[in-house]
C-alpha angles and dihedrals in degrees: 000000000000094000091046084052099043094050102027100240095122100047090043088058098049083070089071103113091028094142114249154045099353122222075240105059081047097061092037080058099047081053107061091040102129097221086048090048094045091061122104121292096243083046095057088044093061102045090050097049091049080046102051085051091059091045090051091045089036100039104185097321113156124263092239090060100066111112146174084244090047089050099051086056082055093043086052093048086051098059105044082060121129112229115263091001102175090050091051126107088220101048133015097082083059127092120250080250095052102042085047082051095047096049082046095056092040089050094052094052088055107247127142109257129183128234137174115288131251093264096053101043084047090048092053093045096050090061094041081060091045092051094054094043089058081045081054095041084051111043096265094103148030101196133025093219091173086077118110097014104104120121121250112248118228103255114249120212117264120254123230118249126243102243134207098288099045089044086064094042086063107033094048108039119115105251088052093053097037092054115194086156123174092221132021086236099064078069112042097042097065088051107045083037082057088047113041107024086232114156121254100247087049093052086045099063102043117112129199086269099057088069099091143167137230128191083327108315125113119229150164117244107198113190138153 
């Protein structure tokens, strides 16, 4: 039909039974890589619930079958995305078929309709390409065709630093030395922020565990 069509969903499925190595047995692989499944929780999380998007768009196409023309279907489907989809009301009892069909409908008839933004379509998509490029590091693959199809992201304007003079101003004023925080975090972000440039929202999600070591040296892994 025209929306399978449109969004790809009905010719992708038409790949199911393509004999083969599966996009599925690809991700199932990925998976189970030890160095994949030793990463941080938050880390593995993210990587199955991007994952799970691609299987459901995917279904069991060959891996052969995965071309340039095949992802941009995909591409198209992401963005037309709601946010949180599978946490929304609206939207999360509905098929990826029938939410796509629902934003399509709402957009022709010329309604705003909301989708998922440029850095998290550019999140999920990145790990879609990493995990072709390990298919193509393992046999599963010949050609990473994901690569080079991220969206651009509006410039912001650039926020002026702290310099020396406001750094000190902060670090060395009474109530900061003093403590008496609410959180230990009220704390900790503004220091490891001082010392490692890392944005806000990226210091605000680590937990303990995320502080690791390799091959001796101490150091921060911030994931999704």
């Amino acid at each position: 039909d025209k929306l399978g069509r449109m969004h790809g969903v009905s010719t992708l499925n038409a790949h199911s039974h393509v004999s083969g190595k599966s996009f599925r047995q690809l991700v199932d692989a990925f998976l189970s890589d030890r160095e994949v499944a030793e990463r941080a929780p938050k880390t593995q999380e993210a990587y199955q619930a991007a994952l799970s998007l691609f299987v459901e768009m995917l279904g069991d196409i060959a891996t052969s079958e995965i071309s340039r023309e095949v992802l941009f279907d995909c591409k198209t489907q992401l963005q037309l995305l709601p946010p949180n989809r599978l946490k929304s009301k609206r939207f999360r009892d509905l098929s990826l078929v029938e939410c796509l069909a629902v934003q399509e409908s709402a957009k022709r008839r010329g309604e705003d309709i909301q989708t998922i933004d440029t850095r998290t379509f550019n999140n999920v998509w990145g790990r879609l390409s990493i995990v072709l490029e390990w298919g193509k590091n393992h046999g599963f693959v010949t050609e990473n065709h994901a690569t080079r199809m991220s969206i651009a992201e509006a410039k912001k304007e650039k926020r002026p630093s702290f310099d020396d003079a406001s750094l000190r101003a902060i670090f060395q004023c009474k109530s900061f030395k003093k403590g008496g925080y609410r959180s230990p975090g009220h704390y900790w972000c503004p220091v490891l922020a001082l010392y490692t440039g890392a944005r806000v929202g990226e210091l605000a999600q680590l937990f303990v565990s995320d502080v690791r070591t390799f091959e001796g040296v101490l150091f921060i892994d911030i994931n999704d």
